[in-house]
C-alpha positions in Angstrom: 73.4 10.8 -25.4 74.2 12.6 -28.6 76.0 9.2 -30.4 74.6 9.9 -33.6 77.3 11.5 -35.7 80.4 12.2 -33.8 83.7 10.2 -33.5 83.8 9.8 -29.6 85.3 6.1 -28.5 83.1 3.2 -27.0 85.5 3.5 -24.4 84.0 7.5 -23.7 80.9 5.9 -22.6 81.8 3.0 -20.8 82.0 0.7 -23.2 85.2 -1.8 -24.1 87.1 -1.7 -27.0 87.3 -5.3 -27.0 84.3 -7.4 -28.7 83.2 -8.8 -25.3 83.2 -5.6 -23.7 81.7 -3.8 -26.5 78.8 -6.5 -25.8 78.6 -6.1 -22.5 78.8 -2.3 -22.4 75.9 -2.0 -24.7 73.8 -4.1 -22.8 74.3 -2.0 -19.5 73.4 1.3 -21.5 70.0 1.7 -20.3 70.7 1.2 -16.7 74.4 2.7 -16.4 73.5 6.3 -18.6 69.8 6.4 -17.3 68.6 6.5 -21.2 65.0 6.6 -21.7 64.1 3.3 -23.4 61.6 0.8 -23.9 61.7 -3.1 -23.5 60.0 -5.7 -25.9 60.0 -9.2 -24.9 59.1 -10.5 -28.7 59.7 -9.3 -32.1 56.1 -8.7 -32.6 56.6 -6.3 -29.9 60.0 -4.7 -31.8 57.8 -4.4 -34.7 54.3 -3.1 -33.7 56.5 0.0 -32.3 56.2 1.8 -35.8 58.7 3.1 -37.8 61.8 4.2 -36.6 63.2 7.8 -36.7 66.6 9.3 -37.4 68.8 9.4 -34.0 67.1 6.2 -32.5 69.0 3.9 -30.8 68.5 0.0 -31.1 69.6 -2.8 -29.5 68.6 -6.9 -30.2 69.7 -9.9 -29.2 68.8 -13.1 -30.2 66.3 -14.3 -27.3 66.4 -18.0 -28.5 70.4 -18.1 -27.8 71.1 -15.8 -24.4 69.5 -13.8 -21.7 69.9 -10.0 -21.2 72.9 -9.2 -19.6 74.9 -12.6 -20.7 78.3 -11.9 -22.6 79.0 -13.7 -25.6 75.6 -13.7 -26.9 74.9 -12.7 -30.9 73.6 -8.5 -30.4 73.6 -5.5 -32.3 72.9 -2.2 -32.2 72.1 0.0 -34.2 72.0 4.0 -34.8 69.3 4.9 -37.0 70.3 7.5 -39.4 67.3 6.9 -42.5 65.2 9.6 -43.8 62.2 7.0 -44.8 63.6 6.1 -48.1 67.2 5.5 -48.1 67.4 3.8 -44.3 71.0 4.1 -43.0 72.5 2.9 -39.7 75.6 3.4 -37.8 75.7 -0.4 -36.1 78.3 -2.1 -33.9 79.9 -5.0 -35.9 82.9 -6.9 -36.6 83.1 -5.9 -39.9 85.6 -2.4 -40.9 84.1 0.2 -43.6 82.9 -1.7 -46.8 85.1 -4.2 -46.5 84.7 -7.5 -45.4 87.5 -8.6 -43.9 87.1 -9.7 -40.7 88.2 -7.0 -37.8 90.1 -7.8 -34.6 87.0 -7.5 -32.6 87.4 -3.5 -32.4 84.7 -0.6 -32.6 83.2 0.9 -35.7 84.7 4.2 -36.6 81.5 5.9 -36.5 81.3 6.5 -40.3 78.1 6.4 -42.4 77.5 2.9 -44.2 74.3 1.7 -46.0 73.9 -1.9 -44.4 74.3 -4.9 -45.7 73.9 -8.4 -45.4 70.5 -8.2 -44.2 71.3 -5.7 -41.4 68.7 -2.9 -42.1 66.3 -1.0 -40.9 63.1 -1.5 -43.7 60.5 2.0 -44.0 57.9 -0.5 -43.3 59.0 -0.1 -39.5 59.9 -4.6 -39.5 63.5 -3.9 -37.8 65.4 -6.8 -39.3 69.0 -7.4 -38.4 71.0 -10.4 -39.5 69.8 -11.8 -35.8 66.0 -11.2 -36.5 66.3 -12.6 -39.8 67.4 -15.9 -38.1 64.9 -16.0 -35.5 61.8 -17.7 -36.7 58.5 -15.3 -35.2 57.8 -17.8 -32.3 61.5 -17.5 -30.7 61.4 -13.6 -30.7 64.1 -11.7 -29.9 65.1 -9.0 -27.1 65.1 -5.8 -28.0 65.3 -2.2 -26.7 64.5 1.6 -28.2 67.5 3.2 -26.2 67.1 6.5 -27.2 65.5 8.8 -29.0 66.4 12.3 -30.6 65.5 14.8 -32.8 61.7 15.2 -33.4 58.4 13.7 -32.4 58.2 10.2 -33.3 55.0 8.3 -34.9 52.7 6.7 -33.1 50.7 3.4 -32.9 47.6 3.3 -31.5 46.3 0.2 -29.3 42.6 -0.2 -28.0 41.8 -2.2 -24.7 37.9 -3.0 -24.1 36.3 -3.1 -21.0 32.7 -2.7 -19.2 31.6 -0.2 -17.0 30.1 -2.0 -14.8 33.2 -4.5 -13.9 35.9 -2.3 -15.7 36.9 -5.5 -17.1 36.3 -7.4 -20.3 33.1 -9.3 -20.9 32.8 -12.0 -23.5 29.1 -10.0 -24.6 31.6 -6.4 -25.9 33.1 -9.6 -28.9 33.1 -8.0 -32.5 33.3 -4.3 -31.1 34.9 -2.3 -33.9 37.0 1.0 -34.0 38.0 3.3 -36.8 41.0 5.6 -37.3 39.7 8.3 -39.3 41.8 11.3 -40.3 39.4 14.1 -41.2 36.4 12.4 -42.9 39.2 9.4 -44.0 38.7 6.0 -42.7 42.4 5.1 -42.3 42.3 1.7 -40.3 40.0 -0.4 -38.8 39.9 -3.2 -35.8 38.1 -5.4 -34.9 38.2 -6.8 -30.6 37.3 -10.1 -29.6 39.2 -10.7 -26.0 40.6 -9.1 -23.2 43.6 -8.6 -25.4 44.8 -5.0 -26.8 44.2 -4.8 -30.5 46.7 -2.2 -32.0 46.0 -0.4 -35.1 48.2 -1.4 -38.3 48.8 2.6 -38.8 51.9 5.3 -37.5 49.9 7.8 -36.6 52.6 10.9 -37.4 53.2 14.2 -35.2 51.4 17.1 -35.6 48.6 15.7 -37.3 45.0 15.1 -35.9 43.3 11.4 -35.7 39.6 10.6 -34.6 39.1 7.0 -32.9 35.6 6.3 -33.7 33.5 3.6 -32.4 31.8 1.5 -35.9 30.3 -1.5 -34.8 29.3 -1.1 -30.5 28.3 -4.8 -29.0 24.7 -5.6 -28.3 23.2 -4.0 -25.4 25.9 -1.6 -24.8 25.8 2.5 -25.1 28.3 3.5 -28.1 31.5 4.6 -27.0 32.4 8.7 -27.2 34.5 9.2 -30.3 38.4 9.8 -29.1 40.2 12.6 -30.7 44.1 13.0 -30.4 47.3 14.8 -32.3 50.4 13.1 -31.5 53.1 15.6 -30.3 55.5 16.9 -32.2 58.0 16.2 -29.8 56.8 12.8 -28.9 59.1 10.1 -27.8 56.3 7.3 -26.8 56.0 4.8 -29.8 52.5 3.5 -28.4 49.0 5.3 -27.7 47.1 3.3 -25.3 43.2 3.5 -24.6 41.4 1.1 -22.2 38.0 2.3 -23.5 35.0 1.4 -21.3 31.3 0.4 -22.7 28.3 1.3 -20.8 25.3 -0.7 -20.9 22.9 0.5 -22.9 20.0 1.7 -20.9 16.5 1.9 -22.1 13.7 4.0 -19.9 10.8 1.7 -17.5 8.2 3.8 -15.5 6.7 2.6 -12.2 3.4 4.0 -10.9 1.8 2.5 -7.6 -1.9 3.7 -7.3 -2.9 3.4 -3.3 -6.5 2.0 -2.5 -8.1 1.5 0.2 -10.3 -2.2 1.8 -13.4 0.8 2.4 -13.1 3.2 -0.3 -16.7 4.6 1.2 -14.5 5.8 3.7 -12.6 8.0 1.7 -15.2 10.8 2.3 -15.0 11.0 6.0 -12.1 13.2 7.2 -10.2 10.7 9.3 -9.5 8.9 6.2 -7.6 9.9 3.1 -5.2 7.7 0.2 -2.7 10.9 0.6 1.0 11.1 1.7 1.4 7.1 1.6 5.2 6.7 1.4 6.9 4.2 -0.7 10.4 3.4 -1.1 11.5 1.9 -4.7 14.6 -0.4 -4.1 17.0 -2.3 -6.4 17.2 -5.6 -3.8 14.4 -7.4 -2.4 16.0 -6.7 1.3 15.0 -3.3 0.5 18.3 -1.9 1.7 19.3 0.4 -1.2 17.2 3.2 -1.8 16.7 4.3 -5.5 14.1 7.0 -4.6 11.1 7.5 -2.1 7.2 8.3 -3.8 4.4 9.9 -2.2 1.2 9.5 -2.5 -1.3 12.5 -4.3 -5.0 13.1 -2.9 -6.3 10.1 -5.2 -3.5 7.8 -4.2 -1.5 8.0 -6.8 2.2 8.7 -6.6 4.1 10.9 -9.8 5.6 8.2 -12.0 9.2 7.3 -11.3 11.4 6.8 -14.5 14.7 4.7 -14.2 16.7 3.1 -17.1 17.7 -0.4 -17.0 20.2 -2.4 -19.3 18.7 -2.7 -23.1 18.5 -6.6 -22.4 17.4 -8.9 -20.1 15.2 -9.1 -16.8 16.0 -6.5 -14.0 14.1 -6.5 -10.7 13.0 -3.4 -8.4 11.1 -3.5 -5.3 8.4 -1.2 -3.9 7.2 -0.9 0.2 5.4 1.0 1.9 7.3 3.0 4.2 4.2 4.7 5.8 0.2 4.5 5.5 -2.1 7.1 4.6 -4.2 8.7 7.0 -6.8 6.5 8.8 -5.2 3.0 7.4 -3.2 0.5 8.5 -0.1 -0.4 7.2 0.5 -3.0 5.0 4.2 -4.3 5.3 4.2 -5.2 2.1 6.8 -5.5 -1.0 5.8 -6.4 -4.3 8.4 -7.1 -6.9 8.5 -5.4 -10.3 10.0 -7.3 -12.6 11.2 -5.9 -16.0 12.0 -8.0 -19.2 13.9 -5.7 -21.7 14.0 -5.3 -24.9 9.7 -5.5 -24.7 9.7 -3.5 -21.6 11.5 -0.2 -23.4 9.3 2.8 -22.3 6.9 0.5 -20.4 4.9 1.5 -17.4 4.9 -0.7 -14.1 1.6 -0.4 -12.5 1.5 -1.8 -8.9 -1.8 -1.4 -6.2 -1.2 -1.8 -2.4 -4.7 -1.6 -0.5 -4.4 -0.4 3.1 -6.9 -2.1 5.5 -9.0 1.1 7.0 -9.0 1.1 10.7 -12.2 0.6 12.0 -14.5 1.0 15.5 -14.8 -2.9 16.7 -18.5 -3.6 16.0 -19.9 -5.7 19.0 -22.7 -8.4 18.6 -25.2 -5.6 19.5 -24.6 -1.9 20.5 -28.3 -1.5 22.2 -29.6 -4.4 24.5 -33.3 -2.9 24.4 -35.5 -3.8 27.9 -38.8 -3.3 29.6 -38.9 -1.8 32.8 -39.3 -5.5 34.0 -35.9 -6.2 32.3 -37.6 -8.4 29.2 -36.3 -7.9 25.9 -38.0 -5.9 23.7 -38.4 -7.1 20.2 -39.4 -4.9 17.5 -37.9 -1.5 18.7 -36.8 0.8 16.4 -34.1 3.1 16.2 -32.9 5.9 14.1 -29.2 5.7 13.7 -27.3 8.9 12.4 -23.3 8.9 12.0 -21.6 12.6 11.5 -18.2 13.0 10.2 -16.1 13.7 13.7 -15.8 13.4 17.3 -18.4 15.7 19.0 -18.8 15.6 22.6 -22.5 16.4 22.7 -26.2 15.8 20.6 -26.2 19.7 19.8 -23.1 19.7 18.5 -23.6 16.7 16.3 -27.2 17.7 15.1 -25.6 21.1 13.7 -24.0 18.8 10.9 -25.5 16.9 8.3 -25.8 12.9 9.2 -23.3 10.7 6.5 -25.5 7.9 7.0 -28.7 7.1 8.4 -29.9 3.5 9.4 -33.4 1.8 10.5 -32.3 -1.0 12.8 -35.3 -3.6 14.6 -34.5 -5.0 17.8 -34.9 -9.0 18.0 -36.5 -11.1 20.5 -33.5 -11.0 23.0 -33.6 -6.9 22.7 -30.6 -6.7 20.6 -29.9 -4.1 18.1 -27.0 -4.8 15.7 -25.3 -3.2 12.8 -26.4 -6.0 10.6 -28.5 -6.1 7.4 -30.9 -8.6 8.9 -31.6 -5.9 11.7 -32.7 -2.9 9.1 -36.5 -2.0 9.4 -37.1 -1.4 5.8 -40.6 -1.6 6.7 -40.2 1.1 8.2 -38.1 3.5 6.3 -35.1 2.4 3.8 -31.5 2.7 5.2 -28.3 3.8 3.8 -26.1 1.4 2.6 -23.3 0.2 5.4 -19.5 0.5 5.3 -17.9 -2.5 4.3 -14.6 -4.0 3.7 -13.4 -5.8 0.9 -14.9 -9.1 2.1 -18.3 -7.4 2.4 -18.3 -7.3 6.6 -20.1 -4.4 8.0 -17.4 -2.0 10.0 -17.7 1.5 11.8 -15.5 4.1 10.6 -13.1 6.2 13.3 -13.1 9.6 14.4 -17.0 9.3 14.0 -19.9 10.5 16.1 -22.8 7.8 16.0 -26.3 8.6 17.8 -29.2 6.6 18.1 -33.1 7.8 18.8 -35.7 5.2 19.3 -38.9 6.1 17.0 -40.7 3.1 17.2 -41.9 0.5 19.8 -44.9 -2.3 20.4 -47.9 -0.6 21.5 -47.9 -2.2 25.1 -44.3 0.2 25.7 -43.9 3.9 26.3 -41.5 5.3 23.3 -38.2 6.8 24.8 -37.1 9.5 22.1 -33.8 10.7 24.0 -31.1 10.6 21.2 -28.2 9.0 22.6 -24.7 9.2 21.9 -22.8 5.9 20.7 -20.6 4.9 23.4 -16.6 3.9 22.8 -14.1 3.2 24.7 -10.5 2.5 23.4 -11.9 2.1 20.0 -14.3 -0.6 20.9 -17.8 0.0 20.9 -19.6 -0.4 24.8 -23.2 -2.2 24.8 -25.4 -0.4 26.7 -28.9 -1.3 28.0 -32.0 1.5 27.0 -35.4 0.7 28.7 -38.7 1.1 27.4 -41.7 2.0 30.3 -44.3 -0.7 30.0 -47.2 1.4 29.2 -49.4 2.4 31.9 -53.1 0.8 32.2 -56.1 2.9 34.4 -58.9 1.7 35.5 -62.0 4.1 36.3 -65.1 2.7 38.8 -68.3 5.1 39.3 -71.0 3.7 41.7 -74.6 4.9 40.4 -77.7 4.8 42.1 -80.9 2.8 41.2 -81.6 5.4 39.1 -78.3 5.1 37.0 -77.7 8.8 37.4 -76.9 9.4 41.1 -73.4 9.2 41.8 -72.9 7.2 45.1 -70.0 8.0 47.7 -68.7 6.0 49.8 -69.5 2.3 48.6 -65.6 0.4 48.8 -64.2 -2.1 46.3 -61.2 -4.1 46.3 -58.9 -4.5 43.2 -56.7 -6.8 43.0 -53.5 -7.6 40.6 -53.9 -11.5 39.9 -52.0 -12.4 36.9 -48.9 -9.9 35.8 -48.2 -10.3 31.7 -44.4 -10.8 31.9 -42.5 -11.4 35.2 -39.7 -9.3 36.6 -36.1 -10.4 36.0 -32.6 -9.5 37.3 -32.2 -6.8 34.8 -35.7 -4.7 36.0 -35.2 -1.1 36.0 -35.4 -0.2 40.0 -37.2 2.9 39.1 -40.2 0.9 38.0 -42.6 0.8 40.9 -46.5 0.2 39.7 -49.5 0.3 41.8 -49.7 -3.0 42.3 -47.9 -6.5 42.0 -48.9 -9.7 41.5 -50.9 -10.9 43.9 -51.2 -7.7 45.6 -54.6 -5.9 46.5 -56.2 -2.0 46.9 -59.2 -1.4 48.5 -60.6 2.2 47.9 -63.4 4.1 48.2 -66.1 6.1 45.7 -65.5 9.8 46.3 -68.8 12.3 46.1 -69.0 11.8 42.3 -68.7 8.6 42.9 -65.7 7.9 41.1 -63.0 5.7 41.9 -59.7 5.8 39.9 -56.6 3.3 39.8 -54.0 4.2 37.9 -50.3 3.3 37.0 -51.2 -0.3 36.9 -49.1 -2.8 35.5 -50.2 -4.8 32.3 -52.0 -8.1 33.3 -55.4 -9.2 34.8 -57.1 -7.7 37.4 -60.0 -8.6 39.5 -62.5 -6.0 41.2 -65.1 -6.8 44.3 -67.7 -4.7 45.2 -66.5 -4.8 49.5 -69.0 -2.7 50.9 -71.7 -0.3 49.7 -75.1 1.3 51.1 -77.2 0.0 53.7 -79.8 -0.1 51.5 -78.1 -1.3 48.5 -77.2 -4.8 47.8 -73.4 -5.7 47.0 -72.4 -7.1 43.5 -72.3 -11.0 43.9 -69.8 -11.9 40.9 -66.2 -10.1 40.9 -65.2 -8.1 38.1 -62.4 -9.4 35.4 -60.8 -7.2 33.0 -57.3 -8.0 31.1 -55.0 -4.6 30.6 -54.6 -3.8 27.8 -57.7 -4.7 26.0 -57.1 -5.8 22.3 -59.1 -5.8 19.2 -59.2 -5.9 15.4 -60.2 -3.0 13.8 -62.9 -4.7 12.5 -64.2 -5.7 16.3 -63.4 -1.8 16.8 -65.5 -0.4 14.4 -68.4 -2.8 15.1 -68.3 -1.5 19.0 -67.8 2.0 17.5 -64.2 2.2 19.8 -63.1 5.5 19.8 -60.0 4.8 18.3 -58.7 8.1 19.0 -58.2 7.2 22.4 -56.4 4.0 21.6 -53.3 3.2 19.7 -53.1 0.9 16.7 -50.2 -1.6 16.6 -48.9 -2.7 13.2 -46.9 -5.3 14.9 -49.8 -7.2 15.9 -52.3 -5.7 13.4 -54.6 -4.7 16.8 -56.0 -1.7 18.6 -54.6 -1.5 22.2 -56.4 0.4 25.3 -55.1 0.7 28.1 -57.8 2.3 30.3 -61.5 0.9 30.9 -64.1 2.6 32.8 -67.5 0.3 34.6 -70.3 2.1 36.0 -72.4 -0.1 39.0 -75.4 0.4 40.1 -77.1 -2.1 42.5 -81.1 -2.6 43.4 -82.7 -1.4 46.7 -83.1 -4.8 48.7 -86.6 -4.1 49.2 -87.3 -3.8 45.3 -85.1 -6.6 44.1 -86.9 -9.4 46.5 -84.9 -12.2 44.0 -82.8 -14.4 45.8 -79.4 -13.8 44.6 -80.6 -10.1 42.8 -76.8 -8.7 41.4 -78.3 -5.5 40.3 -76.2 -4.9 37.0 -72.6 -3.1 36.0 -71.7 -1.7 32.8 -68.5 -1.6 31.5 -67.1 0.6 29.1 -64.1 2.1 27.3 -63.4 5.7 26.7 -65.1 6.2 23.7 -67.1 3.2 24.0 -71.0 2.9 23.6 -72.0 1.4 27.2 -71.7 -2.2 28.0 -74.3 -3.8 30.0 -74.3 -7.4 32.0 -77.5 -8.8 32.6 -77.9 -11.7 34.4 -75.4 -14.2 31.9 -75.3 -11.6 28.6 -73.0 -9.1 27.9 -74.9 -6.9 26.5 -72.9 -3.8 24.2 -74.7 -0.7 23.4 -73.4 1.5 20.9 -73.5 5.3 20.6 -76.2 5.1 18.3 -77.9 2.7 21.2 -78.5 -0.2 18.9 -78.0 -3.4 21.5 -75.3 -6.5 19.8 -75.5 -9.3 21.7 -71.7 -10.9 22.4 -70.3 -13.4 24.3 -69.9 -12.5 28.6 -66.6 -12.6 28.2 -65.2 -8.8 27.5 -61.1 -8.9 27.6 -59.7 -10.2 23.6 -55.8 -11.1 23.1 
C-alpha cells in the first residue's frame, strides 16, 4: 500500500476526512484494497503473533464495545515504524503533533511521533494501545495485521499433536514435549496436554535455522522425526504451524505353526506328506484381511512370520488353514494368537494344527475264510504284506519291499480282521499297525495290501495263492477264500487163506454214513467228493487184489464184504473206520505210525491221517467148519505195523512184530 512515510490524504485511499469516516474507512481496508492481512478474534491472539516489524499495519478495536464494521466504535490503527528499541508509530487519532489539544476530528499529517499515553507498540511484541490497555484479557479485542512491508518477519512456532492411527488427538500422547533448539541451544520448550495447539514463547527470526525436537514422546508411541526449518527472509506469515502425528510404537512378535499329522507313521508312505499346508495369518477372527499366507516345509513347519504390534496392550491375529497337505484332510480350523505387549516383545507364537490322515475304511473283516462245505474256518493264517503304492498285479508288488507285514488268525466264524486280537504271534511276531491319535487301527491310501494264507487245521488243504486286497471307492470289499477239506483214501486188498495171494474179483460196498460238518448255503459248488452222506459204492478187487476209494469226504464210513469166492466165506461184521484218524504222539510212537506220512496239528496237539489201508483174508468153508467162522482182516495205516482182529481183540503188530493188545475199537478223536 506503501502508507508508511509519505504525505498522501486518507481521502487518496478511500478513506474520510471526517472522524466517522476515517473509522469506517479503516475498517473496510482489508476487503476494499485486497491487503493481505490476518484476523485475531482475542488479544491473546494479537499477542502470540510475535513482534511486530517496521511498515506493518495495525488495526484494533475494542471487542467488548462494537462489532467489526460498526461506526462510532473506539479503533486505532497504527503504522509501525520501530527498529526494536525505540518503537515508533504513525497512528490515526484525534490528537495534532505533540500537542494535546483536541483536533476537529481530522487526519494525522503523517509525521513521525513517539507515542504516548499508553499507545505503543512494546519490543516484547504485547501490542498495547490505549484500547487494549482498557480491555481486561477475558474481553479481548479485534484486531488485524493489515499489511506488511519491508523484510521477512519473525516467526512463532505452534505444535498440534495427533495419532497416526486416528490422525486425531488421543488423551494417551498427554505430557508430550518439544524443544526449539538452535544449533546445539535449547531455546524453548512445551509441553502438550489436549487437542489444543501449544505455541512456543519464542520469534523465531529470518534467515536463521531452528530444529523442533521431540524430548519427552508419550508412552507407547514411536518418537517423532526431528523438524528442521529457516524462516524466510522474505516471510510475511507470523505463525508456523505443525500438526505432528505419533506412531505407535511397535515392538516385533513371531508366529510359527508346526503341522502334524493324527498318523505320523504315515508320513513315510508317499501318499502322505506335512508339506505345502497353506495358512493364512489374519488380523480379524472373520479371517477377511490377509496379513500374509505360510507354507508348509517337508517337516511341517512354515518359516516364521514376524509382525510388530503396538508396545502395549493385547493384540489378536488369527491363523487357518487355507489348504491340507498331501494325503490329509482338512481341518477348518482357526486358532487365535493372542499377544500381551510389553512381555510379548520379540516373543515367538507357536501354534500346531493336526490334519486327520485319510484312511481305507477298515471293514469288520477283510477275509471271511470257508471250507468247501461253506463252514468257517478258525485258526487260518495269513500273511499280510502292505507296499507303498497302487500296483495292479502280485509281480509288480512283490518287486518292492513290504512296509508292514502282519500274522492275522481267523476266528470261529472265519473272519480275519485288522485287529490286535486277530495277530498270530504264535506264529510269527507282526509289525506294529497304523493308528490314529485315539489308537484305532486304519489302512493307509494309495496302498497295495496282499494277503497269502500259510497256515490252516490239519483236516484243510492250504491255499497259498497271494491275493490282492480288494477296494472299491476307498472302502475295503470282504471277500470269501476257501480252504479244500482235505482229502481221505481208503485202500482194501483181498488175500487168500494164505495171506499172500492177492484175490480178484471179491466186491465190497462202502458206504458214507456220518459226514463231519454238513453243507451250508455258502459251499463251494466246485466241491464234489466221492461220496455223500448216506450214499454208497460198491467196487470190485482188481488182479492185485486191490481196491481203492479215494477223494472221500471227512466222516465215518462203513465197508461190507458183498460178495467173494465160491469157496471163500464172506466177512460177517462190517468194517468202521472214522477219516481222519487221530492220535497223540505218544499213541503214535507206541504204534510206531509213520509220521512221515501223516501231518501233525499244533492246533489240536494230534497226528492226523487221512488214508487207511485193511487187508482180508477169509477161511476156505471146508477148513473153517465153525459156525459163524469170520476168517480175520487187518487194518493198517501207511506206515503202520499190521493190525489184526481176531475174534473180539484188536490185535496191533508193530514193525518190529511185538503184538500190544488194545481195545476193538480202532478210529481216536
Amino acid at each position: 500500500m506503501g502508507l508508511s512515510g509519505n504525505k498522501k490524504k486518507p481521502s487518496d485511499y478511500g478513506l474520510g476526512d471526517s472522524r466517522d469516516n476515517t473509522l469506517s474507512g479503516w475498517i473496510n481496508v482489508p476487503n476494499n484494497n485486497n491487503v493481505k492481512h490476518a484476523y485475531f478474534k482475542t488479544k491473546k491472539d494479537l499477542i502470540n503473533i510475535g513482534k511486530p516489524r517496521r511498515g506493518d499495519i495495525i488495526w484494533i478495536m475494542a471487542a467488548g464495545e462494537h462489532t467489526p464494521g460498526q461506526t462510532g466504535c473506539d479503533n486505532h490503527i497504527l503504522f509501525y515504524w520501530g527498529n526494536g528499541t525505540n518503537d515508533v508509530a504513525w497512528h490515526s487519532t484525534h490528537y495534532t503533533g505533540k500537542s494535546t489539544a483536541r483536533a476537529n476530528s481530522s487526519w494525522c499529517d503523517g509525521s513521525l511521533e513517539n507515542i504516548k499515553g499508553g499507545h505503543k507498540v512494546n519490543t516484547n511484541g504485547n501490542c498495547q494501545t490505549e484500547i487494549a490497555s482498557k480491555q481486561p484479557p477475558d474481553k479481548g479485542l479485534y484486531g488485524y495485521i493489515l499489511y506488511r512491508t519491508g523484510g521477512g518477519s519473525p516467526q512463532r512456532v505452534q505444535i498440534k499433536k495427533v495419532t497416526s492411527t486416528t490422525n486425531g488427538w488421543d488423551d494417551s500422547l498427554k505430557g508430550t514435549q518439544f524443544t526449539l533448539y538452535q544449533g546445539s541451544k535449547a531455546l524453548k520448550t512445551i509441553t502438550i496436554n489436549s487437542a489444543d495447539a501449544v505455541t512456543f514463547d519464542y520469534d523465531c527470526e529470518p534467515g536463521v535455522t531452528y530444529v523442533i525436537k521431540e524430548t519427552r514422546t508419550a508412552a507407547g508411541y514411536k518418537k517423532a522425526d526431528d523438524i528442521k526449518f529457516k524462516v524466510d527472509d522474505n516471510n510475511s506469515d507470523m505463525v508456523r504451524k505443525y500438526t505432528i502425528s505419533n506412531t505407535p510404537d511397535k515392538k516385533p512378535v513371531n508366529i510359527h505353526i508346526q503341522k502334524a499329522s493324527s498318523c505320523p507313521e504315515m508320513l513315510s508312505l508317499s501318499s502322505y506328506s506335512l508339506a505345502d499346508a497353506t495358512f493364512g495369518i489374519y488380523s480379524d477372527a472373520g479371517c477377511t484381511n490377509l496379513l500374509t499366507t505360510l507354507k508348509t516345509n517337508t517337516d511341517g513347519s512354515t518359516p516364521v512370520f514376524t509382525t510388530q504390534v503396538e508396545a502395549s496392550g493385547t493384540t489378536y491375529f488369527y491363523a487357518k488353514e487355507i489348504s491340507p497337505p498331501s494325503g490329509h484332510n482338512g481341518t477348518g480350523q482357526v486358532q487365535t494368537i493372542t499377544v500381551n505387549m510389553p512381555q510379548d516383545d520379540n516373543a515367538t507364537k507357536y501354534l500346531t494344527f493336526t490334519n486327520i490322515a485319510k484312511y481305507d475304511d477298515v471293514p469288520g473283516a477283510f477275509v471271511k475264510k470257508l471250507d468247501t462245505k461253506g463252514n468257517p474256518v478258525e485258526g487260518a493264517i495269513f500273511e499280510v504284506r502292505l507296499y507303498d503304492g497302487v500296483y495292479k498285479t502280485v509281480a509288480e508288488c512283490q518287486k518292492y519291499t513290504p512296509k508292514k507285514t502282519w500274522y492275522l488268525k481267523s476266528d470261529r466264524d472265519g473272519n480275519v480282521v485288522f485287529d490286535r486280537y486277530y495277530l498270530a504271534d504264535d506264529f510269527k511276531p507282526s509289525d506294529s499297525f497304523y493308528k490314529d491319535k485315539n489308537g484305532a487301527i486304519k489302512i493307509p491310501i494309495g496302498c497295495t495290501i496282499t494277503f497269502q494264507e500259510v497256515k490252516v487245521p490239519s483236516e484243510y488243504q492250504i491255499d497259498e495263492t497271494v491275493q490282492l486286497w480288494s477296494e472299491k471307492n476307498q472302502v475295503v470289499e470282504v471277500k470269501k477264500y476257501y480252504n479244500y477239506l482235505k482229502p481221505c483214501k481208503i485202500n482194501i486188498r483181498k488175500l487168500a487163506e494164505d495171506g499172500r495171494t492177492p484175490l480178484e474179483g471179491v466186491e465190497f460196498e462202502l458206504t458214507f454214513t456220518k459226514e463231519t460238518e454238513p453243507y451250508t448255503d455258502d459251499a463251494l459248488r466246485s466241491y464234489n467228493p466221492l461220496l455223500k452222506q448216506g450214499e454208497s459204492i460198491k467196487t470190485t478187487t482188481n488182479k492185485d487184489g486191490y481196491i481203492t476209494w479215494e477223494d472221500l469226504d471227512q466222516g465215518e464210513y462203513q465197508i461190507v464184504e458183498t460178495k467173494t469166492h465160491d469157496d471163500m466165506t464172506l466177512l460177517k461184521d462190517p468194517i468202521k473206520v472214522t477219516l481222519p484218524i487221530t492220535m497223540t504222539d505218544e499213541n503214535a510212537k507206541e504204534m510206531s505210525a509213520a509220521t512221515d506220512q501223516g501231518k501233525f496239528d499244533d492246533y489240536t496237539n494230534k497226528w492226523y491221517f487221512y488214508e487207511a489201508t485193511f487187508e482180508v483174508t477169509n477161511n476156505a468153508k471146508f477148513k473153517m467148519p465153525m459156525t459163524g467162522d469170520n476168517g480175520f482182516w487187518k487194518f493198517g495205516f501207511i506206515g503202520f505195523g499190521a493190525i489184526a482182529v481176531l475174534g473180539t481183540g484188536l490185535v496191533i503188530f508193530d514193525k518190529k512184530g511185538k503184538k500190544q493188545k488194545h481195545r476193538k475199537r480202532v478210529t481216536k478223536k
